[in-house]
gemmi code that builds the backbone of each chain (N, CA, C; Angstrom):
import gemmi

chains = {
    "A": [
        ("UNK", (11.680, 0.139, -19.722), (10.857, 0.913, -20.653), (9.456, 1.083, -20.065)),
        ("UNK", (8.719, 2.368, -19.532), (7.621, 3.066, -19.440), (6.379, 2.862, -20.477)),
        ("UNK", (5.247, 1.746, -19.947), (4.412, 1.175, -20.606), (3.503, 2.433, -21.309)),
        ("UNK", (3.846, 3.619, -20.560), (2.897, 4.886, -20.428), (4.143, 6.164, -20.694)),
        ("UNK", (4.239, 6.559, -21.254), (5.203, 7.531, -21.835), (4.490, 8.931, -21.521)),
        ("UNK", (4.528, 10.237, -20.151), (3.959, 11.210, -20.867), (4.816, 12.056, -20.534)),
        ("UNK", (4.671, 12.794, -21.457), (5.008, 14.277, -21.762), (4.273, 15.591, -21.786)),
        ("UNK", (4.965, 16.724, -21.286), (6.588, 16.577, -20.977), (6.934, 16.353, -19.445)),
        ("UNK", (7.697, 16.047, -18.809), (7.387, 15.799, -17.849), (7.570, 16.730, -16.738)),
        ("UNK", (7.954, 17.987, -16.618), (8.035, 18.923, -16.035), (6.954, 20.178, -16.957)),
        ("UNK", (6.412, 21.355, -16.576), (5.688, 22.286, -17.226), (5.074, 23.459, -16.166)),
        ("UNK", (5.846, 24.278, -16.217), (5.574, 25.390, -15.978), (4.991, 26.789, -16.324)),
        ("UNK", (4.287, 27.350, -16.286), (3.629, 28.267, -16.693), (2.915, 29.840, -15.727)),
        ("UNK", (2.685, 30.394, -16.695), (1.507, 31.367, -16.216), (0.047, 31.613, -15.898)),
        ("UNK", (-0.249, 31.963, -14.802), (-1.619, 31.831, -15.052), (-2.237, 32.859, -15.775)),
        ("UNK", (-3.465, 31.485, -16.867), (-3.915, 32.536, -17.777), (-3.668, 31.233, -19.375)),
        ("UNK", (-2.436, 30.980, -19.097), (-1.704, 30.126, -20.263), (-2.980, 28.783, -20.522)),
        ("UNK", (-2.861, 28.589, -21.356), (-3.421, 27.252, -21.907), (-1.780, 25.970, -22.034)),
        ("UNK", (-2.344, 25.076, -21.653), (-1.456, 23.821, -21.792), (-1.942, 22.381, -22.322)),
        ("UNK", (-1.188, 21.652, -23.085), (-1.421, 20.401, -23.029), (-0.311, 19.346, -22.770)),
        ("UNK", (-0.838, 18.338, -22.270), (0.348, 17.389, -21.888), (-0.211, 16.007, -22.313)),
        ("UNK", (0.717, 14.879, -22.610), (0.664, 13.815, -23.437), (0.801, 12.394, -22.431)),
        ("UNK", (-0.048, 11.761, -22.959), (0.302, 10.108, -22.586), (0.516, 9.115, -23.905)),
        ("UNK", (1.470, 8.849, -24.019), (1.426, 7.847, -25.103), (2.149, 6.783, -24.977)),
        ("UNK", (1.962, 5.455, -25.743), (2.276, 3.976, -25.764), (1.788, 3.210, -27.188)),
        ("UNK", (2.838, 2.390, -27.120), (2.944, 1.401, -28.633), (1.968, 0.686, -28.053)),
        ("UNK", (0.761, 0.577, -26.993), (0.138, -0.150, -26.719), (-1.384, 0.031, -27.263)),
        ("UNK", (-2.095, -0.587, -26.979), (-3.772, -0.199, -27.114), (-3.938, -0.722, -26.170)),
        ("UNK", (-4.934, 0.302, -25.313), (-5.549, 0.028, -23.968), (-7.491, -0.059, -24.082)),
        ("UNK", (-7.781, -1.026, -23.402), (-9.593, -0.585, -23.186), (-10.304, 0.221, -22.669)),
        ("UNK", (-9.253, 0.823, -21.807), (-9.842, 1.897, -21.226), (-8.467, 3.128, -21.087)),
        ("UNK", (-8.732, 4.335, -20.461), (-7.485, 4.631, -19.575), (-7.635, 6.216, -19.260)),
        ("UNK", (-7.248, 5.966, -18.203), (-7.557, 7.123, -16.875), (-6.591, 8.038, -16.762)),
        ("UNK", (-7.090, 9.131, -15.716), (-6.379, 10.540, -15.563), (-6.408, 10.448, -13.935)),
        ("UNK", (-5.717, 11.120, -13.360), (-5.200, 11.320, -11.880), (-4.772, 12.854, -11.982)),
        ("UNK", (-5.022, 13.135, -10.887), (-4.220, 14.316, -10.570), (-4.018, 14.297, -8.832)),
        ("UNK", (-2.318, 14.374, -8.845), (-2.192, 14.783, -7.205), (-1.385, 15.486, -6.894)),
        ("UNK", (-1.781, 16.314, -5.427), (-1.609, 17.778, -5.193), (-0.257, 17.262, -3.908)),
        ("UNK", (0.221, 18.235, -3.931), (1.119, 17.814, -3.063), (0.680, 17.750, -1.908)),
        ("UNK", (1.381, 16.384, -1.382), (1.117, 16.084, -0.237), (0.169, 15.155, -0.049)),
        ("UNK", (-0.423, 14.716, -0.909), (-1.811, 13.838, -0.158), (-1.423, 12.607, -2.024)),
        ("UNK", (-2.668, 11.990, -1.888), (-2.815, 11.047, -2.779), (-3.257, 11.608, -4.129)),
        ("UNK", (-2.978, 11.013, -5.344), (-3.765, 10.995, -6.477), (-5.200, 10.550, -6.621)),
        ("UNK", (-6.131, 11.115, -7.728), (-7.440, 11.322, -7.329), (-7.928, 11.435, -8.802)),
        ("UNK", (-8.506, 10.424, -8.957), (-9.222, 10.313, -10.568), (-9.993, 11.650, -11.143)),
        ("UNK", (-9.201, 11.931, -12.356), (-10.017, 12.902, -12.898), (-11.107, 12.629, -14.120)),
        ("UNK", (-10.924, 11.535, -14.857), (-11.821, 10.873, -15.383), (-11.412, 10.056, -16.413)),
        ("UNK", (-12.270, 9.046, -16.973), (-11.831, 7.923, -17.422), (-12.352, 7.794, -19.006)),
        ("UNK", (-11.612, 7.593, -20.165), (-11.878, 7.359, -21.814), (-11.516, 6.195, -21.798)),
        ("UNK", (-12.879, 5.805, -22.369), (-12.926, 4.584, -23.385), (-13.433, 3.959, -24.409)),
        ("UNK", (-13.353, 5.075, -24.795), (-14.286, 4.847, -26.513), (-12.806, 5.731, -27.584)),
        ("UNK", (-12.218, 5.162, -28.753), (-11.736, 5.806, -29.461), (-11.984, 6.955, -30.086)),
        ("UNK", (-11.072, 7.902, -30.128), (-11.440, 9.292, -30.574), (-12.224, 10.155, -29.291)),
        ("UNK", (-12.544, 9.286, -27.729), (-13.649, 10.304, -27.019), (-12.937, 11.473, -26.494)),
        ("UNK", (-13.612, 12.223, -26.366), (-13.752, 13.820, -26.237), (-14.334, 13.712, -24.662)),
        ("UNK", (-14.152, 13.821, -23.721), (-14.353, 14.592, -22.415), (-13.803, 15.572, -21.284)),
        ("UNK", (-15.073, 16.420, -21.234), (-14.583, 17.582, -20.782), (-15.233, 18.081, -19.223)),
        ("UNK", (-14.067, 18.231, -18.011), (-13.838, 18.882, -17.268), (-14.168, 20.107, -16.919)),
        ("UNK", (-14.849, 21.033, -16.777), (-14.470, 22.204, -16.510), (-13.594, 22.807, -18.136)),
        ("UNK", (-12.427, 23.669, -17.163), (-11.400, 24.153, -18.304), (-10.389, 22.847, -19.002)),
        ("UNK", (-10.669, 21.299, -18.563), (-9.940, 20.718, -18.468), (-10.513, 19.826, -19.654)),
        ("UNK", (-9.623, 19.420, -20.671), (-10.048, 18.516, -21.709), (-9.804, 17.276, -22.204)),
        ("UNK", (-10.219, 15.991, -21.868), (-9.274, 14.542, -21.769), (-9.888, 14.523, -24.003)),
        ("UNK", (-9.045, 13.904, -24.019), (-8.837, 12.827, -25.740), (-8.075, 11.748, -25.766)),
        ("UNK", (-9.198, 10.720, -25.941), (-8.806, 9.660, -26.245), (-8.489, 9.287, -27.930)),
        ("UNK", (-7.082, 8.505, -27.902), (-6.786, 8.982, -29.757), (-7.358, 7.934, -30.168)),
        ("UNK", (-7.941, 8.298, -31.134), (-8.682, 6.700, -32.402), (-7.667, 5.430, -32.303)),
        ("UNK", (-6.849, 5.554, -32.090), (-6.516, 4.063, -31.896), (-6.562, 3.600, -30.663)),
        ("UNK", (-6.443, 4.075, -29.715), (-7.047, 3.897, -27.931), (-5.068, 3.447, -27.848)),
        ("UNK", (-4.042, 4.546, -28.136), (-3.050, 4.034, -27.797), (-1.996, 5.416, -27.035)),
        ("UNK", (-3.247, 6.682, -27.086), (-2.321, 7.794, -26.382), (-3.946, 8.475, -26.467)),
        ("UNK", (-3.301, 9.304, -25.105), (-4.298, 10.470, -24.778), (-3.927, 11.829, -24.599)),
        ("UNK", (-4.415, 12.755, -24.781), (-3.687, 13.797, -23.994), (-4.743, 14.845, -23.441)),
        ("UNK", (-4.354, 16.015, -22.262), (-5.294, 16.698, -21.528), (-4.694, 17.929, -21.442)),
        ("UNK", (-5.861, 18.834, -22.007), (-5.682, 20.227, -22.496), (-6.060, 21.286, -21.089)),
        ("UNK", (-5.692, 21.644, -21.026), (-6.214, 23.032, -19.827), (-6.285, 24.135, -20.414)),
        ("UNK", (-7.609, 24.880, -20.247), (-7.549, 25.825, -20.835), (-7.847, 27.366, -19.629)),
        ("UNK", (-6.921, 28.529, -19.645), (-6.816, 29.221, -19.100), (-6.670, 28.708, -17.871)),
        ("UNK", (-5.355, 28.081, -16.943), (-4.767, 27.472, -16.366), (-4.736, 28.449, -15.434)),
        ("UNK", (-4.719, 27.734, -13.867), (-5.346, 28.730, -12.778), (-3.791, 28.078, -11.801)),
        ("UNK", (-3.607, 28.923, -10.320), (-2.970, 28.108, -9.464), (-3.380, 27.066, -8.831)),
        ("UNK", (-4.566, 26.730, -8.390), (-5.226, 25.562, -8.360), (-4.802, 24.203, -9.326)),
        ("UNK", (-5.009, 24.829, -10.620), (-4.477, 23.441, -11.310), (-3.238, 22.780, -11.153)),
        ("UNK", (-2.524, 23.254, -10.577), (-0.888, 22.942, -10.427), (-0.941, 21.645, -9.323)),
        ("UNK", (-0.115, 20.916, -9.828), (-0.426, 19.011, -9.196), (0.835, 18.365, -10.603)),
        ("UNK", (0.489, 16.877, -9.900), (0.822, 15.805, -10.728), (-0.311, 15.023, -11.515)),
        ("UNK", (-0.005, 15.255, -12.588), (-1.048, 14.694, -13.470), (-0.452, 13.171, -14.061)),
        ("UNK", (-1.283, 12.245, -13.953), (-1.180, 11.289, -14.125), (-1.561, 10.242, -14.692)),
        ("UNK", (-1.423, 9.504, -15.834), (-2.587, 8.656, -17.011), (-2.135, 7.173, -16.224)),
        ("UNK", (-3.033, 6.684, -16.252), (-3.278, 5.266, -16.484), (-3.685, 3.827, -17.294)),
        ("UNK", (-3.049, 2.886, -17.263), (-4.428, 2.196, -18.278), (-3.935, 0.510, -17.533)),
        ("UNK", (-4.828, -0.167, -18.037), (-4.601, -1.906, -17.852), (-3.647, -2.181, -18.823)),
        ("UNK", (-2.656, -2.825, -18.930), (-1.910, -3.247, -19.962), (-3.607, -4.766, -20.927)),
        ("UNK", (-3.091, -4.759, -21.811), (-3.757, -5.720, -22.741), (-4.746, -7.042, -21.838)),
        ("UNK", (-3.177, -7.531, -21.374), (-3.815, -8.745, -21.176), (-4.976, -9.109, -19.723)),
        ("UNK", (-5.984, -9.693, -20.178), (-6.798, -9.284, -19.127), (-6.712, -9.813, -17.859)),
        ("UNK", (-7.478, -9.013, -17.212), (-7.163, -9.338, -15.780), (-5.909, -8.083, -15.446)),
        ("UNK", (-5.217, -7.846, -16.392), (-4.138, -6.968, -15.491), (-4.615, -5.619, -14.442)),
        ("UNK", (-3.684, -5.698, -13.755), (-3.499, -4.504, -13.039), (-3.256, -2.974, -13.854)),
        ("UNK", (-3.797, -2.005, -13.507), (-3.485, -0.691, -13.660), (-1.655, -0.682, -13.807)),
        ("UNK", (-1.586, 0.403, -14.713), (0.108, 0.944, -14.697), (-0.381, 2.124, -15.223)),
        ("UNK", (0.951, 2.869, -14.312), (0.707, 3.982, -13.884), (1.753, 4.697, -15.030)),
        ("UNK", (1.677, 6.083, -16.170), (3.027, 6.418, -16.514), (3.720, 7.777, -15.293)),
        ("UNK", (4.765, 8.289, -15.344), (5.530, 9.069, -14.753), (4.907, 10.356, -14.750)),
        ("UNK", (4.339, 10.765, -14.929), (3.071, 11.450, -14.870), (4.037, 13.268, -15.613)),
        ("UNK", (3.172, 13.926, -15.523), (3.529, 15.590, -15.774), (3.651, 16.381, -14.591)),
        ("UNK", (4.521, 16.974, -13.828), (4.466, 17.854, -13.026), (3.850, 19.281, -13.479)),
        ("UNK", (2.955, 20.117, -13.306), (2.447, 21.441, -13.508), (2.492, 22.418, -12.617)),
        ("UNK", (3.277, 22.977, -12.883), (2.923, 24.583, -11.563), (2.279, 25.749, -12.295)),
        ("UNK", (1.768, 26.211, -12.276), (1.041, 27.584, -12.683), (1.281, 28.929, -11.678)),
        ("UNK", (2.048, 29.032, -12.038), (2.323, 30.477, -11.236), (1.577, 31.749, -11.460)),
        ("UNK", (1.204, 32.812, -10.170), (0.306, 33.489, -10.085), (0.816, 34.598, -10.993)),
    ],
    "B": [
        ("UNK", (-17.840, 8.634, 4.942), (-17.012, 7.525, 5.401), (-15.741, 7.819, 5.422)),
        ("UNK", (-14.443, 7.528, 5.923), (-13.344, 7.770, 6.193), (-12.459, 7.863, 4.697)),
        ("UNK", (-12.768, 6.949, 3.742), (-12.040, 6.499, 2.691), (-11.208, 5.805, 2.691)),
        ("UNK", (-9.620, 5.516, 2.120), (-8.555, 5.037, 2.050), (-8.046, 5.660, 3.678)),
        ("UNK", (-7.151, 5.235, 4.413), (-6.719, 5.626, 5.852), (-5.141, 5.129, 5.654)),
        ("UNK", (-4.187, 5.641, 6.351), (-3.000, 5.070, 5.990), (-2.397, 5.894, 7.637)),
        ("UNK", (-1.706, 4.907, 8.435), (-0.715, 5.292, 9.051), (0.665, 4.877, 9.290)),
        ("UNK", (1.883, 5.324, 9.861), (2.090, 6.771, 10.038), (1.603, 7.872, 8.951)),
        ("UNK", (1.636, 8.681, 9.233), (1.998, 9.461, 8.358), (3.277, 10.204, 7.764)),
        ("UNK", (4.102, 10.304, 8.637), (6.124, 10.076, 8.608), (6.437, 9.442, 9.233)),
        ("UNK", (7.502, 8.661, 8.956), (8.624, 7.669, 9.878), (9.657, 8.248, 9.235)),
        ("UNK", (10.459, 8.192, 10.648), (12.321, 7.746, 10.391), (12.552, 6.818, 10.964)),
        ("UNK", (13.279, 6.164, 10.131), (14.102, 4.319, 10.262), (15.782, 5.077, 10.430)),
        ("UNK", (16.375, 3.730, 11.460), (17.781, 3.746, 11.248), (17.588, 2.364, 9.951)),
        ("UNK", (18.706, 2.650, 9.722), (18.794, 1.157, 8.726), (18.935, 0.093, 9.724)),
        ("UNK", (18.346, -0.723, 9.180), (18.029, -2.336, 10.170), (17.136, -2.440, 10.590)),
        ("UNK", (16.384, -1.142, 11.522), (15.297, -1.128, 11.832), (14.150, -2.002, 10.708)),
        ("UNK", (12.804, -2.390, 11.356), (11.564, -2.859, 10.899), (10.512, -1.910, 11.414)),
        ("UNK", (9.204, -1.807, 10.283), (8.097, -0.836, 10.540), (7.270, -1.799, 9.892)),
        ("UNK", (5.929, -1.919, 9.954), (4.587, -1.815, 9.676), (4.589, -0.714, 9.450)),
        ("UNK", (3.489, -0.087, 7.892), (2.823, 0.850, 7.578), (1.327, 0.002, 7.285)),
        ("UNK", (0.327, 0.743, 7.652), (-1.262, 0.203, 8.080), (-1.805, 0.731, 7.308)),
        ("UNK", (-2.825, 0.250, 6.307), (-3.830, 1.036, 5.904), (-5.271, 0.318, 6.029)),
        ("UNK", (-6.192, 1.190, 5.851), (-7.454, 0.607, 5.614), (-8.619, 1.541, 4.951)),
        ("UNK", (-9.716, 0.589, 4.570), (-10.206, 1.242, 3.767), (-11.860, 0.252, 4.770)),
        ("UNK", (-12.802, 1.825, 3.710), (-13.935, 1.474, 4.449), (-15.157, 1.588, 3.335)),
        ("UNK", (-14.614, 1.431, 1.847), (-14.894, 1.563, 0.512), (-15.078, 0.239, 0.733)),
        ("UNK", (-15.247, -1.076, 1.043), (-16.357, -2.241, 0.751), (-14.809, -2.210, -1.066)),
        ("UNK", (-14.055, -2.205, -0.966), (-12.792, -2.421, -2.084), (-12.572, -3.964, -1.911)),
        ("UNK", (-12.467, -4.795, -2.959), (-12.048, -6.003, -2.975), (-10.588, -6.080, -3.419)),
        ("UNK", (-9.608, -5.019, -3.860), (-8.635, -5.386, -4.220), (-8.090, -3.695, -3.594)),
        ("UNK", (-6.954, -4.262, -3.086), (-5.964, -3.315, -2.576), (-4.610, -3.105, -2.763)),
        ("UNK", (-3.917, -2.316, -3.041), (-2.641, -1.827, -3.882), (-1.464, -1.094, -2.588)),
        ("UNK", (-0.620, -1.523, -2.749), (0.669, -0.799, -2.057), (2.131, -0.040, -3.040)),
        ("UNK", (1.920, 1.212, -3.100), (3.190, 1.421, -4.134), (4.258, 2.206, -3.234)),
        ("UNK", (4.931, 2.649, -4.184), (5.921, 3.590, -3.736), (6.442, 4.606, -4.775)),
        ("UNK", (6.468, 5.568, -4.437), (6.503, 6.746, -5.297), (7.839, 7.881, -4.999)),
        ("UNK", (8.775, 7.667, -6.033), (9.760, 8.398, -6.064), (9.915, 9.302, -7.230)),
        ("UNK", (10.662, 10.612, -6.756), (11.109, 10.996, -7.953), (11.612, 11.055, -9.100)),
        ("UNK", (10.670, 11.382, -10.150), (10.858, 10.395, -11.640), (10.580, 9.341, -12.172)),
        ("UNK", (9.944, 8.718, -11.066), (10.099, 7.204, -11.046), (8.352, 7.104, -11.324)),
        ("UNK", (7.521, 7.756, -11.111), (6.654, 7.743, -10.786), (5.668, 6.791, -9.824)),
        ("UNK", (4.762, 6.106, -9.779), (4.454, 4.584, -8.988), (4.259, 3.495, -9.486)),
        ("UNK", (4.614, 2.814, -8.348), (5.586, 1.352, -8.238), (5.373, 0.848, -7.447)),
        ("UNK", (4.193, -0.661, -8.525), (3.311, -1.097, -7.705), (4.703, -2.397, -6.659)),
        ("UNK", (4.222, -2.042, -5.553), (5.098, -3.237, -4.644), (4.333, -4.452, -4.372)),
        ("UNK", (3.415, -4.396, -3.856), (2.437, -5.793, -3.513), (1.136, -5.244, -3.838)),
        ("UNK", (0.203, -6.445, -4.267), (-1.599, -6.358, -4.407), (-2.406, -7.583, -4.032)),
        ("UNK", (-3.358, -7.223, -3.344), (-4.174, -7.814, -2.932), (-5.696, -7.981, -3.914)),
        ("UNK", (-5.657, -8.921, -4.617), (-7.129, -8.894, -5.113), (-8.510, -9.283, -4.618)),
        ("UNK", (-8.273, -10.138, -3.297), (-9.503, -10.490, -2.481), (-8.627, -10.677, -1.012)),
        ("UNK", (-9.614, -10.605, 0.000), (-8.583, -11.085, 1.079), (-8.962, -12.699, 0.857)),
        ("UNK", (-7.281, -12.570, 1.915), (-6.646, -14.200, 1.882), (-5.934, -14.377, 0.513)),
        ("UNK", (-5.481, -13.172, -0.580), (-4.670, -13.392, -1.121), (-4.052, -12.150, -1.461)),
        ("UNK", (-2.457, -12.630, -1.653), (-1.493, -11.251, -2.460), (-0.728, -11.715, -3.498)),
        ("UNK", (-0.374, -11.017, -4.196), (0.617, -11.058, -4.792), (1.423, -9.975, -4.959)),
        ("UNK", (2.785, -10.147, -5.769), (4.187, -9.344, -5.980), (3.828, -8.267, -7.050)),
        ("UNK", (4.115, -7.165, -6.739), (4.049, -6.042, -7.925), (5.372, -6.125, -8.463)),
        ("UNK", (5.924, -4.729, -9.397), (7.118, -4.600, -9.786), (8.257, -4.372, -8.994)),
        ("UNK", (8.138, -4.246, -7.655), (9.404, -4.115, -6.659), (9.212, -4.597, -5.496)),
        ("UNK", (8.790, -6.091, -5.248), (8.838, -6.446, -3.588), (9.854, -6.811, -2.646)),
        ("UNK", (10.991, -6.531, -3.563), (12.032, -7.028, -2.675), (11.891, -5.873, -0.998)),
        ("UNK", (12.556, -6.860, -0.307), (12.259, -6.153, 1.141), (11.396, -5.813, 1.401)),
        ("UNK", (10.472, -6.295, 1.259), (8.933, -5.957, 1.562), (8.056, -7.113, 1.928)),
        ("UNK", (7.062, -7.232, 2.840), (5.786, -7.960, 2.874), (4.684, -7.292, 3.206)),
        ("UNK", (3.645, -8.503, 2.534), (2.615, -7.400, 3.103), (1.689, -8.875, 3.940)),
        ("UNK", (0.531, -8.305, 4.668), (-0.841, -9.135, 5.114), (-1.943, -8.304, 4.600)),
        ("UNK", (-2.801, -9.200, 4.150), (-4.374, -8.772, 4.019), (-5.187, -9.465, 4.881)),
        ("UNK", (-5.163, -8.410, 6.146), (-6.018, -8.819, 7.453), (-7.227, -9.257, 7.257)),
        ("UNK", (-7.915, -8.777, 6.594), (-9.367, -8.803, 6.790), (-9.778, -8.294, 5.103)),
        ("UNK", (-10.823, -8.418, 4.915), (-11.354, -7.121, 3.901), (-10.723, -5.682, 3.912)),
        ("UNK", (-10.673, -5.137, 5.006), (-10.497, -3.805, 5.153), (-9.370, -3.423, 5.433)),
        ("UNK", (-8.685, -4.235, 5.578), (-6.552, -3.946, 6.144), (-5.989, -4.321, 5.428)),
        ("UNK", (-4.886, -3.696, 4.807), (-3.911, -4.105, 4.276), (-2.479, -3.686, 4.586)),
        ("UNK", (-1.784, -4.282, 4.915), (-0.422, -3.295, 5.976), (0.591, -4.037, 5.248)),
        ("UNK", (1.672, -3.184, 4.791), (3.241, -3.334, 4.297), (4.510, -3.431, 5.480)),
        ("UNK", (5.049, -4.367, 5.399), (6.147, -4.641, 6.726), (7.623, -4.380, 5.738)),
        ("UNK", (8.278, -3.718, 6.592), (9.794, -3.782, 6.419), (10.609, -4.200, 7.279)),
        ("UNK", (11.265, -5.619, 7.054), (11.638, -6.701, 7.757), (12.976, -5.660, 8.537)),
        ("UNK", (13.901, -5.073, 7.642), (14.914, -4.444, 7.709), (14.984, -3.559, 6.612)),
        ("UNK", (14.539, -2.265, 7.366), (14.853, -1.025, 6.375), (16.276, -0.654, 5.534)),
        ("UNK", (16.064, -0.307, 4.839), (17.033, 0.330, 3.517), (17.299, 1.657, 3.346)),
        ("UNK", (18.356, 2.421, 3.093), (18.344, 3.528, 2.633), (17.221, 4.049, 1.261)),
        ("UNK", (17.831, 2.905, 0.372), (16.879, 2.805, -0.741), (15.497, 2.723, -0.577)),
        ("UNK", (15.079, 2.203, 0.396), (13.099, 2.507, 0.891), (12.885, 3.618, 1.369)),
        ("UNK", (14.056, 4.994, 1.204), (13.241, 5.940, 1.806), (12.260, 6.400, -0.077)),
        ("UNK", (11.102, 6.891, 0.408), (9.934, 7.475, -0.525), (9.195, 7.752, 0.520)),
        ("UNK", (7.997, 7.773, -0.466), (6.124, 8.208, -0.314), (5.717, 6.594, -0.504)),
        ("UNK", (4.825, 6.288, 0.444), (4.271, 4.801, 0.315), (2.695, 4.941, 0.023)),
        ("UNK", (1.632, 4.534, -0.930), (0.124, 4.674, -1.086), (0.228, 3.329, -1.000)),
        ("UNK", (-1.430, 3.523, -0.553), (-2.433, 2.124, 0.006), (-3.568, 2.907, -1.250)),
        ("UNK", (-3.889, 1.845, -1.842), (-5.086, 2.355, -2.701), (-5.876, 1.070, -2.622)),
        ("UNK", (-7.447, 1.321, -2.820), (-8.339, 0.179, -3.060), (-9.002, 0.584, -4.389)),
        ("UNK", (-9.765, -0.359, -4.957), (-10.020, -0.442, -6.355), (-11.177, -1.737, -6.188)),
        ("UNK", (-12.142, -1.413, -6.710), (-13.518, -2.316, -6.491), (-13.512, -3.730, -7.515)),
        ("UNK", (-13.057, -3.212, -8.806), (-13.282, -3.930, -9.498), (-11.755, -4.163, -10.445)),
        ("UNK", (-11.191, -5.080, -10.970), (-9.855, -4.985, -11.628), (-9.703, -3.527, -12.726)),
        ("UNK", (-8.747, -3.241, -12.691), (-8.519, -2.033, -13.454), (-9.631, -1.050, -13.627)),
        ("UNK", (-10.048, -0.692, -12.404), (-11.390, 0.083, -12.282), (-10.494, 1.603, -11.574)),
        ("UNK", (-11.384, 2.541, -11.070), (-10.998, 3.553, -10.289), (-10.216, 3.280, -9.240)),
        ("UNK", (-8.673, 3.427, -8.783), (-8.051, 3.575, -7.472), (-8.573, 4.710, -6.799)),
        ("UNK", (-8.615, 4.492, -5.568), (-8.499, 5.320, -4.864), (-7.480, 5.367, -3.156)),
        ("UNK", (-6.831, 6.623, -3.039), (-5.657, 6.677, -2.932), (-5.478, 7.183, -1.279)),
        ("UNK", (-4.900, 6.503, -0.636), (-4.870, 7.274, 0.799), (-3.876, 8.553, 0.941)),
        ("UNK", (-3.568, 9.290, 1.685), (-2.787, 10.425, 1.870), (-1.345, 9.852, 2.114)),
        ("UNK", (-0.942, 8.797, 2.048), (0.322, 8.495, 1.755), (1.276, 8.502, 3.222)),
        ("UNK", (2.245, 7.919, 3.106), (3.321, 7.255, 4.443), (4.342, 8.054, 3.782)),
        ("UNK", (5.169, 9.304, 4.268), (6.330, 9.719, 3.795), (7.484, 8.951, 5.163)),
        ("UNK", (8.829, 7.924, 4.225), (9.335, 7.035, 5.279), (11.105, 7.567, 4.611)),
        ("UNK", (11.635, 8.291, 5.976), (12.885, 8.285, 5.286), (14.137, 7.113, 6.025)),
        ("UNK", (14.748, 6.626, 5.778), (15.496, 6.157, 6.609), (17.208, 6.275, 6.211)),
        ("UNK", (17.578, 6.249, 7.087), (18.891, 6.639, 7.498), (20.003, 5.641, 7.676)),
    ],
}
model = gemmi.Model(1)
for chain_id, residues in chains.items():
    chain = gemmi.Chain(chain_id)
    for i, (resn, *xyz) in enumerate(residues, 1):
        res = gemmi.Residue()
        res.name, res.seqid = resn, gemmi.SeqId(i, " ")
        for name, pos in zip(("N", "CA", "C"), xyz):
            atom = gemmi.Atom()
            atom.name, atom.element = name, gemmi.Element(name[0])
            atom.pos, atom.b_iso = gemmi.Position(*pos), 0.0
            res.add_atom(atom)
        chain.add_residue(res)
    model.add_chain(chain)
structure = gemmi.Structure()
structure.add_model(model)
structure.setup_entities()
C-alpha cells in the first residue's frame, strides 16, 4: 500500500487545457513537496507546503495544501508542451527523523 | 558547481555480471539517497546514507550494496546482476532530513 496515493496517474491533454492532479494519504504530513521530472534526467523540486490550507503559486502552476495537511493537489492552468514531465509529491512519513517517500507520481503530456 | 554527478550513464550487464554505479555530489549534502525507478512503481528508496561512515537499508536492498566514501561519494555495487535490476538508478543528496532532494541525471542499467 502507497503511503502517497496520486491521481490520476496517467493525463493527457491539449495545449491550452487546464488540469489538476492529486496526492492523497490517510496520513498527516509536516510538510510535503512537489517534483517534477522531464524525461530523461532527474526530478527537481517544484515547491514545498507546510502550513494547512496553504495556497502556493508557480507561474500557471498552483500547489494546495488541504487543512488537514493529509492531501495536496496541483492545478495548471493553460497547460503548455513544456509542462509535460512526471509530477511527483512527497512527504516524511510521521515519525520523526523519517526519510522522504515518494508517491507514484502523475505522468502529463500536453500535446501541441 | 557540478551538482548531483552520477556515472555511467547506461550499462548493459549479462546476468552474473557486477557494476559499481558512482555518484557524487558537490552540494556540501550530509545525507545521500540511492533509488530505483520503474514503471509504475515509482521510487524506491534502496540504500541511504545520513552522514558519512554510515548507511542504512531502504525499501529494496536486496542485491545491492552501497559505500559512503567520503562526504561527497556515494556508489551502489551489484555483487551479481539480475534481470530484475534492470531500471533508472538516482543518487540524490538532501542537506537536512526530509528537506529538498536533489537529483542526479540518473544510471539507465539494463541487464540481460
Amino acid at each position: 500500500t502507497q503511503l502517497l496515493e496520486q491521481s490520476p496517474q496517467f493525463l493527457s491533454i491539449q495545449e491550452g487545457e487546464n488540469l489538476t492532479v492529486y496526492c492523497n494519504s490517510s496520513s498527516v504530513f509536516s510538510s510535503l513537496q512537489w517534483y517534477r521530472q522531464e524525461p530523461g534526467e532527474g526530478p527537481v523540486l517544484l515547491v514545498t507546503v507546510v502550513t494547512g490550507g496553504e495556497v502556493k503559486k508557480l507561474k500557471r502552476l498552483t500547489f494546495q495544501f488541504g487543512d488537514a495537511r493529509k492531501d495536496s493537489s496541483l492545478h495548471i492552468t493553460a497547460a503548455q508542451p513544456g509542462d509535460t514531465g512526471l509530477y511527483l509529491c512527497a512527504a516524511p512519513p510521521g515519525v520523526e527523523g523519517s526519510r522522504l517517500t515518494f508517491g507514484e507520481g502523475t505522468q502529463l503530456t500536453v500535446n501541441p | 558547481n557540478a551538482g548531483v554527478t552520477q556515472t555511467p550513464k547506461f550499462q548493459v550487464l549479462k546476468t552474473g555480471q557486477s557494476m559499481t554505479l558512482q555518484c557524487a555530489q558537490d552540494m556540501n549534502h550530509n545525507s545521500m539517497y540511492w533509488y530505483r525507478q520503474d514503471p509504475g512503481m515509482g521510487l524506491r528508496l534502496i540504500y541511504y546514507s545520513a552522514s558519512e561512515g554510515t548507511t542504512d537499508k531502504g525499501e529494496v536492498p536486496n542485491g545491492y550494496n552501497v559505500s559512503r566514501l567520503n562526504k561527497r561519494e556515494f556508489s551502489l555495487r551489484l555483487e551479481s546482476a539480475a534481470p530484475s535490476q534492470t531500471s533508472v538508478y538516482f543518487c540524490a543528496g538532501e542537506t537536512g532530513v526530509a528537506e529538498t532532494q536533489y537529483f542526479g541525471p540518473g544510471t539507465r542499467l539494463l541487464v540481460l
